[in-house]
Biotite code that builds the C-alpha atoms (Angstrom):
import biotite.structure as struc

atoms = struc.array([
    struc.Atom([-19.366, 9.571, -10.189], chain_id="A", res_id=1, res_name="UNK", atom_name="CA", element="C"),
    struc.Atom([-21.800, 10.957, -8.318], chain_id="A", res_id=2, res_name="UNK", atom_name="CA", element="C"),
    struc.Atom([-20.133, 10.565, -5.153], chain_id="A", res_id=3, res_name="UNK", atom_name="CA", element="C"),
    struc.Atom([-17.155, 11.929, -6.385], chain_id="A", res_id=4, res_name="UNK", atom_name="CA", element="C"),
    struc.Atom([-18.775, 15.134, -7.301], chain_id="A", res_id=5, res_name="UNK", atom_name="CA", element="C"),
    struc.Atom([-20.714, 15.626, -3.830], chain_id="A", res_id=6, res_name="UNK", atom_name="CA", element="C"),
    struc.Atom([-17.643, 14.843, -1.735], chain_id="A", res_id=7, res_name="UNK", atom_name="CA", element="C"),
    struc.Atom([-15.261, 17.544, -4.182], chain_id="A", res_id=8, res_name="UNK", atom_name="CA", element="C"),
    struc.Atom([-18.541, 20.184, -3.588], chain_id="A", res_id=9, res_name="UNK", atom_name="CA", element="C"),
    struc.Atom([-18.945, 19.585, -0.108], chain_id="A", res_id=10, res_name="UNK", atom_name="CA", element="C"),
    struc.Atom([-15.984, 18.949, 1.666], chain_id="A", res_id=11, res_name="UNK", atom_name="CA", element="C"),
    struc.Atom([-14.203, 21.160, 3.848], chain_id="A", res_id=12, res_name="UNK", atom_name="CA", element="C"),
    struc.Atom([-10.905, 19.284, 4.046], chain_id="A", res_id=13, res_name="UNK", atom_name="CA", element="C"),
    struc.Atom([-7.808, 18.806, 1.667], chain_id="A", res_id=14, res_name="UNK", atom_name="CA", element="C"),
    struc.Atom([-9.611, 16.841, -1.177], chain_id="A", res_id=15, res_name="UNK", atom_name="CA", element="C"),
    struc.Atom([-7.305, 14.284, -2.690], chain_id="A", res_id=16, res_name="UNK", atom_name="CA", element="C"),
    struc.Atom([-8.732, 10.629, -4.192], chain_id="A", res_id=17, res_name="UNK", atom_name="CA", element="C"),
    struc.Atom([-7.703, 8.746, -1.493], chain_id="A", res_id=18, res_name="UNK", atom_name="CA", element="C"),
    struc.Atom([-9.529, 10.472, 1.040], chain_id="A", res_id=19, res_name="UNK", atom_name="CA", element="C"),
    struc.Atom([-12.900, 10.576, -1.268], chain_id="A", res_id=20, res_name="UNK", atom_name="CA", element="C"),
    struc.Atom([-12.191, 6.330, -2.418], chain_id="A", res_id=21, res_name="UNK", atom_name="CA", element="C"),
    struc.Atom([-11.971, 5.541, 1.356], chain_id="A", res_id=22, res_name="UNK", atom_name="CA", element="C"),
    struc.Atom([-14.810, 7.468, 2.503], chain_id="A", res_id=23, res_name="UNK", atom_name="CA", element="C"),
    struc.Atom([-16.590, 5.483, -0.524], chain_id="A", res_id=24, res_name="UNK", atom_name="CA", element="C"),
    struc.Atom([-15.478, 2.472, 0.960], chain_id="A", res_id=25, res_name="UNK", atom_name="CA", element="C"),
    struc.Atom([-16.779, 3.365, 4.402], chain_id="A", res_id=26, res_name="UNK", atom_name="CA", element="C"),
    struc.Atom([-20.609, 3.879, 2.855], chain_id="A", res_id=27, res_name="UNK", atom_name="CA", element="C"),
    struc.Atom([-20.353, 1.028, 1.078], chain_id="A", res_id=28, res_name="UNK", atom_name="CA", element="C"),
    struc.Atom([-18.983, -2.018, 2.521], chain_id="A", res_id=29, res_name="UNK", atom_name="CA", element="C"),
    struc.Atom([-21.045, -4.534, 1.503], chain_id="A", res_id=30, res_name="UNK", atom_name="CA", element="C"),
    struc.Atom([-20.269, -3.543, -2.296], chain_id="A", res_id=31, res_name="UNK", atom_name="CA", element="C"),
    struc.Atom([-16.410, -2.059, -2.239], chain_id="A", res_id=32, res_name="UNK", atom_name="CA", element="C"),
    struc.Atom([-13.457, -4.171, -0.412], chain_id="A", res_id=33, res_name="UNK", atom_name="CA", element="C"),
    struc.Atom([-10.246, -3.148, 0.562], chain_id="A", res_id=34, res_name="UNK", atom_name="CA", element="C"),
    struc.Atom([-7.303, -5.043, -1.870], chain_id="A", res_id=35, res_name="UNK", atom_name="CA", element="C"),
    struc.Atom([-5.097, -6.699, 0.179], chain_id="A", res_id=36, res_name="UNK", atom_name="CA", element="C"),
    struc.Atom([-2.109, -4.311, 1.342], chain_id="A", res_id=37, res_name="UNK", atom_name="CA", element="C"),
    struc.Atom([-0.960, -8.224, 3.954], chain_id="A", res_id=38, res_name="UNK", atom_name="CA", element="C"),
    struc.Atom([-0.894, -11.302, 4.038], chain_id="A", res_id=39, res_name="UNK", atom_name="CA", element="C"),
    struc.Atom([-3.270, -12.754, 6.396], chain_id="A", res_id=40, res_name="UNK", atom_name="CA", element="C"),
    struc.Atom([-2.355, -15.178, 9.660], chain_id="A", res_id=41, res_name="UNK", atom_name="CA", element="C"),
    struc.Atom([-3.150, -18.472, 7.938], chain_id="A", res_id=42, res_name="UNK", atom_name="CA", element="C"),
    struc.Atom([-0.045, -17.942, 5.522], chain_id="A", res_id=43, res_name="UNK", atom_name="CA", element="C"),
    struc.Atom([3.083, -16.585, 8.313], chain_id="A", res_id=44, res_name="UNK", atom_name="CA", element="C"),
    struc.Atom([2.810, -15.161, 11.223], chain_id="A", res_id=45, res_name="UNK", atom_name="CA", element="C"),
    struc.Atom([1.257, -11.242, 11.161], chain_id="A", res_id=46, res_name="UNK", atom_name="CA", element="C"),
    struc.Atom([1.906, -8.539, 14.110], chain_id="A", res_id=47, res_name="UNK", atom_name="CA", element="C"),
    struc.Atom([-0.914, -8.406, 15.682], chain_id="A", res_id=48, res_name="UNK", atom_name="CA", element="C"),
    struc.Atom([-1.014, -4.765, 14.690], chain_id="A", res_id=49, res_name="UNK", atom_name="CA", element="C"),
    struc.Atom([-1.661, -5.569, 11.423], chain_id="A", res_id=50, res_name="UNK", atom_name="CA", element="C"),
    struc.Atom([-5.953, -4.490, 11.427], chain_id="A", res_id=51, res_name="UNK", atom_name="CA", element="C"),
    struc.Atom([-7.866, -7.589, 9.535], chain_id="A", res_id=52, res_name="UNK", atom_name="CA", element="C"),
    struc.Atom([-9.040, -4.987, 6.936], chain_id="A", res_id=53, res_name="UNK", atom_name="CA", element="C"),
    struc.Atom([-5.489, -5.072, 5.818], chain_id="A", res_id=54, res_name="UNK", atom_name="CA", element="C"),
    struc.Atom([-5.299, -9.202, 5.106], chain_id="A", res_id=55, res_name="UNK", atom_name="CA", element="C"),
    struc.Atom([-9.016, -9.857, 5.044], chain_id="A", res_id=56, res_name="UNK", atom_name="CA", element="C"),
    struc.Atom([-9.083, -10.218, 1.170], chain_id="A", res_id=57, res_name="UNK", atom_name="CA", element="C"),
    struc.Atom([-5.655, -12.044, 0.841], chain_id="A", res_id=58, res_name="UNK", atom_name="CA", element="C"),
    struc.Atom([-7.204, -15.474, 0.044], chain_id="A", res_id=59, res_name="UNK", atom_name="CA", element="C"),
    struc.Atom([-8.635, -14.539, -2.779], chain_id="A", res_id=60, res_name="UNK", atom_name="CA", element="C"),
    struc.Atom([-5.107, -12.415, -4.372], chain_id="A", res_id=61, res_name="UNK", atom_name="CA", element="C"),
    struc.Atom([-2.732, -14.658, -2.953], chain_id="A", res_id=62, res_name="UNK", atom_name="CA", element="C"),
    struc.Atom([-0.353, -11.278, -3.285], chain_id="A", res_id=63, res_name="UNK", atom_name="CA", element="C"),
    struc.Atom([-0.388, -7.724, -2.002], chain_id="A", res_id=64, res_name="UNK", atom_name="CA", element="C"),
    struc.Atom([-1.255, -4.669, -3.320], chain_id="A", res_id=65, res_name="UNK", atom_name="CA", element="C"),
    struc.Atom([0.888, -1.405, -2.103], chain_id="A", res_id=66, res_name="UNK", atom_name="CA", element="C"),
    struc.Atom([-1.486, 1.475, -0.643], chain_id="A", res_id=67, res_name="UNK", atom_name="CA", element="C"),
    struc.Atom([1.477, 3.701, -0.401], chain_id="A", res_id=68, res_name="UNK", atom_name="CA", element="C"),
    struc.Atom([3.221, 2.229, 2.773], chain_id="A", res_id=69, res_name="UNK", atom_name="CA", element="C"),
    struc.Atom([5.398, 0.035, 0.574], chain_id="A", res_id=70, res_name="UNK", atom_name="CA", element="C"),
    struc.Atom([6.078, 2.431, -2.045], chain_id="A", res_id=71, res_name="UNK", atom_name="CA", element="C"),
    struc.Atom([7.374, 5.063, 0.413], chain_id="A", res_id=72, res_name="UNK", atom_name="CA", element="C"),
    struc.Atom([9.624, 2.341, 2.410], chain_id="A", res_id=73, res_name="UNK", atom_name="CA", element="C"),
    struc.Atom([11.075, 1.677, -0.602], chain_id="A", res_id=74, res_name="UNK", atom_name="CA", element="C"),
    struc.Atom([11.162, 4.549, -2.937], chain_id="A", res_id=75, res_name="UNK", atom_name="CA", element="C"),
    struc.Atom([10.703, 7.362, -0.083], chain_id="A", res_id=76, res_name="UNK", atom_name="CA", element="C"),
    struc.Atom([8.930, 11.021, 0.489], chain_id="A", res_id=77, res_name="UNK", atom_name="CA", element="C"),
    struc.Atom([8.247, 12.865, -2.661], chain_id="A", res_id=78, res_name="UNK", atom_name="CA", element="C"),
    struc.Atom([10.998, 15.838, -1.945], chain_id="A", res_id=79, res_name="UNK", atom_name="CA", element="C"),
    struc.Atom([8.026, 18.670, -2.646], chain_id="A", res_id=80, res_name="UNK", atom_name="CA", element="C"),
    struc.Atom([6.958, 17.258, 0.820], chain_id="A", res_id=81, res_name="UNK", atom_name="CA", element="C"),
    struc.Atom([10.461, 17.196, 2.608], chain_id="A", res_id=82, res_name="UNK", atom_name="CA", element="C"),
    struc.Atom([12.396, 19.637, 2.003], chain_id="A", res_id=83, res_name="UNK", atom_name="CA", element="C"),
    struc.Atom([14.326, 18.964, -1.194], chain_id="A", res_id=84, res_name="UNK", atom_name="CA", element="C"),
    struc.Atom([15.115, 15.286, 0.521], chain_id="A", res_id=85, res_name="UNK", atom_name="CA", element="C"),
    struc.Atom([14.293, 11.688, -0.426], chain_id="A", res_id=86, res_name="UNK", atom_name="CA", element="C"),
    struc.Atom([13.181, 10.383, 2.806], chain_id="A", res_id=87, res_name="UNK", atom_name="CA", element="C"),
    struc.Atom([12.506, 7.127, 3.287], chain_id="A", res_id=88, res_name="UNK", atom_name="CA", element="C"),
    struc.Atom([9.815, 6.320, 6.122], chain_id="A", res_id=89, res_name="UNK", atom_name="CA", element="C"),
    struc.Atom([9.547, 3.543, 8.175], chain_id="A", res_id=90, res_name="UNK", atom_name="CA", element="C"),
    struc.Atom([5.837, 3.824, 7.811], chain_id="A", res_id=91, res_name="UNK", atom_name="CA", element="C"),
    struc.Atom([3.544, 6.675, 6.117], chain_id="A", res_id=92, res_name="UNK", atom_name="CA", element="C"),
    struc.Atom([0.997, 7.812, 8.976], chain_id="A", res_id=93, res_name="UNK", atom_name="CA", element="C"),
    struc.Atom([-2.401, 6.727, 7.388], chain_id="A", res_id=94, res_name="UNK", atom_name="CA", element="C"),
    struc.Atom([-5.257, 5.076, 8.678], chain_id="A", res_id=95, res_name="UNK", atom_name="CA", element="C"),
    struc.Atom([-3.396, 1.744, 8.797], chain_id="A", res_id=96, res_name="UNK", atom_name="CA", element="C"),
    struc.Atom([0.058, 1.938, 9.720], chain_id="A", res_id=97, res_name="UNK", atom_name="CA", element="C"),
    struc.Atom([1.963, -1.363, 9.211], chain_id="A", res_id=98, res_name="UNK", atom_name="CA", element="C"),
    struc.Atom([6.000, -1.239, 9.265], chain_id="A", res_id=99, res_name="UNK", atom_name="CA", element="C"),
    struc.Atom([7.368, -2.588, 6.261], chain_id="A", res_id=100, res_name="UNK", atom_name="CA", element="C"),
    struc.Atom([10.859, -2.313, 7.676], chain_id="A", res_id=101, res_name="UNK", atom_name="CA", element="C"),
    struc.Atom([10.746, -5.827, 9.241], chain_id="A", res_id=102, res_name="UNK", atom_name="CA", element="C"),
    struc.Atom([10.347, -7.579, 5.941], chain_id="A", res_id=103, res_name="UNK", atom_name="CA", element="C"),
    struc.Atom([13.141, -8.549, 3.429], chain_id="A", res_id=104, res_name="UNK", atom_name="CA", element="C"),
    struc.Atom([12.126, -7.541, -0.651], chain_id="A", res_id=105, res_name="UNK", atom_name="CA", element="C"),
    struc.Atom([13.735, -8.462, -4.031], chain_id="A", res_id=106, res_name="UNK", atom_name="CA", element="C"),
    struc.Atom([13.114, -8.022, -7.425], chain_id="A", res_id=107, res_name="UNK", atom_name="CA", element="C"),
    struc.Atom([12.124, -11.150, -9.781], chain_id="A", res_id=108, res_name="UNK", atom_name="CA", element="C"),
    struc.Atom([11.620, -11.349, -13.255], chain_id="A", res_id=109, res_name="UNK", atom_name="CA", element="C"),
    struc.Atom([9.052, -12.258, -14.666], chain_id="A", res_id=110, res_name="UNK", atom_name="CA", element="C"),
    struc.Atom([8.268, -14.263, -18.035], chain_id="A", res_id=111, res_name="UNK", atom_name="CA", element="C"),
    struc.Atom([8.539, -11.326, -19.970], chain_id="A", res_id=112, res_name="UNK", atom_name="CA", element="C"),
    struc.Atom([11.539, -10.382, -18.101], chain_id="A", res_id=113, res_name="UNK", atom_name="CA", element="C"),
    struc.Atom([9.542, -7.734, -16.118], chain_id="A", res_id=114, res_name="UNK", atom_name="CA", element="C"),
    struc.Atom([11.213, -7.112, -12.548], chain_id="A", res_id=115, res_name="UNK", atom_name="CA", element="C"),
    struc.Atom([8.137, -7.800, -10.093], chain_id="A", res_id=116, res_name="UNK", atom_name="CA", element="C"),
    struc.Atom([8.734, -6.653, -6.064], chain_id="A", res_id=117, res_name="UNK", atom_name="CA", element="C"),
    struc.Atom([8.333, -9.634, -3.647], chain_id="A", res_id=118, res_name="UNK", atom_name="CA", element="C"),
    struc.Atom([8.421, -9.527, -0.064], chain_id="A", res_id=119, res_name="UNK", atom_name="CA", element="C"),
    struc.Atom([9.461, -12.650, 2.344], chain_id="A", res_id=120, res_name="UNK", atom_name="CA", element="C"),
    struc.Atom([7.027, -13.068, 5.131], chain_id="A", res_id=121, res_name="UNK", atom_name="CA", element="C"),
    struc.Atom([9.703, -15.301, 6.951], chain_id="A", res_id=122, res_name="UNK", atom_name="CA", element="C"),
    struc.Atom([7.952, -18.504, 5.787], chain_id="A", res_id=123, res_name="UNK", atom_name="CA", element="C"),
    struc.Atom([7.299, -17.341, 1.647], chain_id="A", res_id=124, res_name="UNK", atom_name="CA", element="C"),
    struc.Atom([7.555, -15.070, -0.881], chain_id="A", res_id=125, res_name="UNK", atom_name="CA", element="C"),
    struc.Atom([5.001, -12.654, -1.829], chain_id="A", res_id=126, res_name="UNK", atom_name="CA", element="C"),
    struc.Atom([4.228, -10.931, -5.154], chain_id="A", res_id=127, res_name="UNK", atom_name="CA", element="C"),
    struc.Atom([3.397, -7.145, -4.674], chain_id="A", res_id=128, res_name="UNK", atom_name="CA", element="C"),
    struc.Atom([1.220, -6.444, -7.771], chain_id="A", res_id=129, res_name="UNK", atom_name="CA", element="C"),
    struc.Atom([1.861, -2.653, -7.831], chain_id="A", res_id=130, res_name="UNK", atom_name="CA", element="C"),
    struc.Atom([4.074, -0.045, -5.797], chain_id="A", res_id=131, res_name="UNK", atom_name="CA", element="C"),
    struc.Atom([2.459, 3.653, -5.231], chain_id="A", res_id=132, res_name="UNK", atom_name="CA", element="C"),
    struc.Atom([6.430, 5.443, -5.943], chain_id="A", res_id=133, res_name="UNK", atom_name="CA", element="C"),
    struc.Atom([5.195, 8.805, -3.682], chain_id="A", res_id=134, res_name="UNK", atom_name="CA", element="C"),
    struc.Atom([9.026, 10.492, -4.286], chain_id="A", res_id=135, res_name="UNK", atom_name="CA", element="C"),
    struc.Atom([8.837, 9.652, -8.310], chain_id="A", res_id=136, res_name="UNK", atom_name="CA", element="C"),
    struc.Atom([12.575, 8.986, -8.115], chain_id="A", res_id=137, res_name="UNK", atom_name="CA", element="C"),
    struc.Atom([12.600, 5.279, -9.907], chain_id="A", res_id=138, res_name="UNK", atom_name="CA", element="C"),
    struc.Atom([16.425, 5.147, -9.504], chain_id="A", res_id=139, res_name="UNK", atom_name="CA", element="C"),
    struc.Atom([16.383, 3.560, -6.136], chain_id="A", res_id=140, res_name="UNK", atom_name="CA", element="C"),
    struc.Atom([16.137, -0.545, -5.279], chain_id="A", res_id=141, res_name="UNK", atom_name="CA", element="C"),
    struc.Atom([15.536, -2.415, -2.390], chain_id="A", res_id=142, res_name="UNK", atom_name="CA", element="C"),
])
């Protein structure tokens, strides 16, 4: 909380909770780890890049979490930011770019009959636990 307060006070920038949780991260390693936004090398083959911070918790999830990349490939831009327009990105230009356009998605059910986004890695199919929708427009599909 604390930290959240200081960097809202005291910084010069465009303040948005992204920016403040990875500047968290980056003073505090050894407690806060990045959620796994790839799968890492030992599973199918990765780009090489694809930075380690991006994969280095995989083992432990055994599925991906979406950072926003994923979310804008597949949902797009939200329009305030384009325009009026959808747009659907090939990557969003953050501190780890990784193109999601090389990868093949579908929707599963679930038990509950929940549809859950998977991606195919080329070797297996991946559960991504949550997609950041940036355009808010939840009439699109993969």
């Amino acid at each position: 909380m604390t930290y959240a307060s200081n960097y809202i006070r005291t910084d010069k920038g465009f303040i948005h909770e992204m920016g403040a949780l990875f500047r968290f991260w980056a003073s505090a390693k050894d407690r806060v780890q990045f959620l796994p936004t790839h799968w890492s090398p030992e599973y199918a083959p990765v780009d090489t890049s694809v930075p380690a911070e991006t994969y280095q918790h995989y083992i432990v999830y055994k599925s991906l979490f979406d950072g926003a990349g994923l979310g804008i490939f597949i949902g797009g831009m939200d329009p305030y930011h384009t325009g009026g327009r959808i747009e659907k990105w090939k990557h969003r230009p953050c501190l780890y770019d990784i193109d999601y356009t090389k990868y093949t998605y579908e929707w599963r059910k679930d038990e509950k009959g929940r549809n859950i986004p998977y991606v195919f890695t080329g070797i297996e199919w991946i559960r991504i636990n949550n997609l950041h929708i940036h355009s808010k427009d939840l009439r699109g599909n993969m």
